[in-house]
N, C-alpha and C positions, 0 to 999 in steps of 0.2 A: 505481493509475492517477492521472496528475495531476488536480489540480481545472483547468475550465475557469473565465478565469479570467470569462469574459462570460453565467457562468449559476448563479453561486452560490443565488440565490434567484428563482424565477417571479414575486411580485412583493413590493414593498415598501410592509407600512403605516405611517401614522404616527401618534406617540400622544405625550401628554406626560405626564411622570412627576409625581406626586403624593405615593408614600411609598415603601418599603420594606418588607413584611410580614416576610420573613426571610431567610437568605442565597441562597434559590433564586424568591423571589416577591417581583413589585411590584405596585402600584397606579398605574394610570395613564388616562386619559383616550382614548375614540377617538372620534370623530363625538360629543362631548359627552356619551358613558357611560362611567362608571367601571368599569373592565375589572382582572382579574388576567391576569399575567404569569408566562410560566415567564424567571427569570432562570440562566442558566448557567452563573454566575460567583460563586464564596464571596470574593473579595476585598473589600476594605473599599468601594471606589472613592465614596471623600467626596468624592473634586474632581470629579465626575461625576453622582451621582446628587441633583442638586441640583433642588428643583421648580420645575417648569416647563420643565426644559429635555425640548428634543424626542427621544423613544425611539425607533427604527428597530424596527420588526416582522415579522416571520413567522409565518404565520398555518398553522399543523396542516389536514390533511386532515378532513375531517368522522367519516371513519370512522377516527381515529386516537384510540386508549383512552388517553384523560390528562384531569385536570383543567382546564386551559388552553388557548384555543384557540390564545393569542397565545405568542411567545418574542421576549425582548429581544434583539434580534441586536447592537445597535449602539446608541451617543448620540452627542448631537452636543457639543461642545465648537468654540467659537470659528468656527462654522460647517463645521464637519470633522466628518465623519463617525470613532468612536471604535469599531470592532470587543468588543465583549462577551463573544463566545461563545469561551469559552475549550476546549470539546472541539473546534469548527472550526479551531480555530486550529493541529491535526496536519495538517489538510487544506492552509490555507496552508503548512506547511511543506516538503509533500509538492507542493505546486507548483513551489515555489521549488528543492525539490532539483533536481525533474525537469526545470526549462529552468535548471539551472546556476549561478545566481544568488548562492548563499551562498560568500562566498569560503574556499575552504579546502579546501569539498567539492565543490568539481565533478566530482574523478573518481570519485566516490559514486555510487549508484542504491540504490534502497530495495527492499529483502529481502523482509522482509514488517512491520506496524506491531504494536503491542502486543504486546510480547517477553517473557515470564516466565520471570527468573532467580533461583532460589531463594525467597524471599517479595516480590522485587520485580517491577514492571513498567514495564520502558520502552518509551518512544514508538516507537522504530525502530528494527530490523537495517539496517544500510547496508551495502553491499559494495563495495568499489575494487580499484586496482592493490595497495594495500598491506597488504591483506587486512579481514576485518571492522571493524565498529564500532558500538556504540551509542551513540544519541542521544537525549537528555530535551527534551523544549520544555516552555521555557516563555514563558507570555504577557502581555506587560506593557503596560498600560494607564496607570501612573501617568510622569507628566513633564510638564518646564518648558518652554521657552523655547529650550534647549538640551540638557538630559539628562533622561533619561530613565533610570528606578529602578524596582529589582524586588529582593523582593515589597512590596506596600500592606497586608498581613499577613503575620502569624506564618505559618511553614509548615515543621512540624517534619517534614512529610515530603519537603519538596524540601530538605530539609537532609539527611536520609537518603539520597535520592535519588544527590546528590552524593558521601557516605560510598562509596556502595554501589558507584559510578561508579569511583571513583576505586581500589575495593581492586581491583576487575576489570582495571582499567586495570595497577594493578600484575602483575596474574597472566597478562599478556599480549594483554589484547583492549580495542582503541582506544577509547576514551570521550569523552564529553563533552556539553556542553550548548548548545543552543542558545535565544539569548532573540528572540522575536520582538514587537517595539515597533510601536503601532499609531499610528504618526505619520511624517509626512514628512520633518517641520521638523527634530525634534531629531539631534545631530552625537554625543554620545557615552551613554554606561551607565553603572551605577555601581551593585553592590548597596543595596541600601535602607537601611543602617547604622542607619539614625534609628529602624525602626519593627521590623525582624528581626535584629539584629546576630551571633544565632550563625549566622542563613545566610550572610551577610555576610561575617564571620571563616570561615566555611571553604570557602566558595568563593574567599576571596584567599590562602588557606594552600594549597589543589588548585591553584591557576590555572596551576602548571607540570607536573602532572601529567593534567591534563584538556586536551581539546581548550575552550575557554571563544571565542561569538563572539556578538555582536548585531548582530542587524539592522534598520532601521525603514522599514517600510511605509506607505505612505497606500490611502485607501480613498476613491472616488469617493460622489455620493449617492444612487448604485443598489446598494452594497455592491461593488462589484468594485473590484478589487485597482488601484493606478495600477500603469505599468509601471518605474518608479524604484525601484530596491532602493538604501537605502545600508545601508554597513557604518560602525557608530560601534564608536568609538575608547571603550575601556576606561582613562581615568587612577590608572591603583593607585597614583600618587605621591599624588595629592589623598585618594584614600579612608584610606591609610598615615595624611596629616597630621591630616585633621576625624574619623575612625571613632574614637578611644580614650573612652573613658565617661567624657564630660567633655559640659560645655557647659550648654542652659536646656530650660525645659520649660515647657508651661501646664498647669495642672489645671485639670480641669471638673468641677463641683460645682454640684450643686441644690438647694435652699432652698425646702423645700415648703408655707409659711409663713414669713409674715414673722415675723422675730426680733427680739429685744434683748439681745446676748450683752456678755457681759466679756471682752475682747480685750486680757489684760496690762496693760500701763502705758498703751493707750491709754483703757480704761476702758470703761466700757457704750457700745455700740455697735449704731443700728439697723442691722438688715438687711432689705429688703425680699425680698417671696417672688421666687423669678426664678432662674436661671441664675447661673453665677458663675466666671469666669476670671482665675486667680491666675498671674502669672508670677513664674518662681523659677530658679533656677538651682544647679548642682554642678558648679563646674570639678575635681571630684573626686569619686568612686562614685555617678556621677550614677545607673544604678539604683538601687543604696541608700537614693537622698533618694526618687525615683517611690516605691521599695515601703513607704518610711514613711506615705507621704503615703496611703496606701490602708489604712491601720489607725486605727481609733480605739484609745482607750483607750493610753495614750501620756503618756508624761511630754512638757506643754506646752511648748515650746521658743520657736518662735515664732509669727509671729501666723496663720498659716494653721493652727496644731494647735489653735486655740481654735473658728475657723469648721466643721472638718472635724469637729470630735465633734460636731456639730450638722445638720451638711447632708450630700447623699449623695455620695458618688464618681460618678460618670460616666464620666469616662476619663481619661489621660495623655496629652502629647504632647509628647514628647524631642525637642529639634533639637540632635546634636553638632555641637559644633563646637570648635575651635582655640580661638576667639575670643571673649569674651564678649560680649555680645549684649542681654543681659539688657532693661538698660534704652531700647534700641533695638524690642525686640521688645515692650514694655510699650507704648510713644509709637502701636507700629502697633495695637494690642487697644484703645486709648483709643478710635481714629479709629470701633470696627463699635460699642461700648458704651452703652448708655443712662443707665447710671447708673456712678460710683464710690463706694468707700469710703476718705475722705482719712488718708493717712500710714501706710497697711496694709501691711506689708512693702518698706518704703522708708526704713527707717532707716541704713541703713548707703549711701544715695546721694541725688542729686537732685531723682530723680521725686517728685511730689507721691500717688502711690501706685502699686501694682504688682497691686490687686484692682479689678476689673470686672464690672459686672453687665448681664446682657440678657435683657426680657423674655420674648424666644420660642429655642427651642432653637440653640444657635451652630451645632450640622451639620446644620442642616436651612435654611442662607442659604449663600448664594455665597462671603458675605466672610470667613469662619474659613477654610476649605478652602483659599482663593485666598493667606490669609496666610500659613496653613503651606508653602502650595508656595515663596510667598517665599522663608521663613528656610532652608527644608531645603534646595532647590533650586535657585531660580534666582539665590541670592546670589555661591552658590558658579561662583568663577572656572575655570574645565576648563582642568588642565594637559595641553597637548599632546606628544605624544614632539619633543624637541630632535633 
């Protein structure tokens, strides 16, 4: 039965985010107590769970057996309310079928949900004029300005998912995916190349054998649905030009003590203890350079393999692209920075260095998150079908 779309939730609390405990639990603030949170979402969502900003709540039945009383349903982002719950998000889709909305399927109706075909399971039977069909949703939370990308994580099972879709499809029963975008604004999709690149690569190797559509939603600040549905525009010509493993990246590394290391020809070199963001780039086997950069023990090459056998990994953050970037994406990591180390991986151009240091964790501020949605996202021009 559809979701109604003016009683999603009896009522709405609000709390503001504080940390992260693990991929299904936050901490977060209500009436000035620190509270845990059921989160219903394993995605990464950096540009989202930023502290301080305000969490949307739904608050459990008193006689309901779970450790939390609270679930994160939604955050806010630029005063827009940002959908979380990524199991309700079959429910929106189960709306949208049944008042017609998604263009392609209208003359679909839903069969029944949670379909199990051989070891998989998908979201929907549909039935039409043209006989069956299964559908996958999925729910994307991360986007700019203009596009909007999926996944914010690895997901070797919506990579399957798609496999699994698509050999059906060949064995004569319709398939396909649907991505449901929790924003009003943004105009087109684009798999997430930057952060999942084999779901990426076989979702645009299917996209003529699958049904492939997105569409973006807004969300009013009682959680109901606005009633604008758009359908964005898919540019395969763009993902074709920026996807090939090429482009820059920043590593993040921690320094859990200050240092005095030997840094090659630049020589001893203080480090203080803190955070540390190295921008670097591979207009060629750009994972190659990432998976080096996650090894010590390593014939020292350049100056980040002297820092690395000394500080921790943290994480990686790849932006393909065409275009090199590098030094562009350096000038913006100076601006959030507390401190530099001069002439550290800046040999071979004009920046006065390409190493950065921040006292308190970079994903746990606005402005890293906000930078990467830059370079990945909103730099990128959307080519429209001519």
């Amino acid at each position: 039965m559809a979701a109604d779309r003016d009683s999603w939730f009896e009522t709405i609390h609000s709390g503001v985010f504080r940390r992260r405990l693990n991929r299904f639990a936050v901490v977060c603030d209500v009436n000035g107590r620190a509270i845990q949170a059921h989160l219903p979402n394993s995605g990464k969502l950096l540009e989202l769970l930023i502290p301080g900003r305000r969490l949307y709540l739904a608050k459990a039945a008193a006689s309901a057996l779970r450790k939390t009383r609270y679930t994160a349903i939604a955050v806010d982002k630029g005063g827009r309310p940002v959908f979380l719950h990524t199991h309700l998000t079959n429910r929106v889709a189960a709306d949208l079928l049944a008042r017609k909305e998604i263009p392609g399927l209208e003359p679909y109706r839903v069969v029944r949900p949670e379909v199990s075909i051989g070891k998989s399971r998908f979201d929907f039977l549909l039935e039409g004029r043209e006989g069956q069909m299964l559908l996958e949703v999925k729910s994307c939370t991360l986007f700019g300005k203009r596009i909007a990308m999926f996944p914010d994580a690895v997901t070797a099972r919506g990579r399957r998912h798609l496999e699994e879709l698509a050999r059906l499809s060949r064995g004569g029963l319709r398939a396909g995916v649907l991505f449901i975008v929790h924003s009003a604004s943004v105009r087109f999709f684009l798999p997430d190349y930057h952060t999942d690149p084999d779901f990426s690569r076989t979702l645009h190797t299917l996209r003529d054998e699958l049904f492939i559509r997105a569409v973006g939603v807004g969300w009013r600040q009682n959680i109901t649905l606005q009633s604008k549905v758009h359908s964005l525009e898919i540019p395969w010509n763009l993902f074709e030009q920026e996807s090939p493993d090429r482009g820059c990246y920043i590593l993040l590394l921690r320094l859990g003590r200050a240092r005095r290391l030997r840094i090659g020809k630049l020589g001893d070199v203080r480090f203080p203890r803190g955070y540390y963001l190295y921008v670097g780039s591979g207009m060629r086997n750009l994972s190659q350079r990432i998976r080096r950069h996650r090894h010590r023990r390593k014939r020292f090459f350049w100056h980040i393999d002297y820092l690395r056998e000394a500080a921790d990994f943290i994480a990686a953050f790849p932006v393909r692209t065409a275009t090199p970037i590098e030094c562009e994406m350096a000038a913006a990591v100076r601006e959030m920075a507390d401190w530099s180390i001069p002439r550290f991986g800046a040999s071979d151009c004009t920046c006065t260095t390409h190493l950065f240091g921040t006292a308190n964790h970079p994903l746990h501020t606005a402005q890293f998150p906000a930078l990467l949605q830059r370079f990945r996202i909103d730099r990128l021009p959307p080519r429209t079908r001519e």
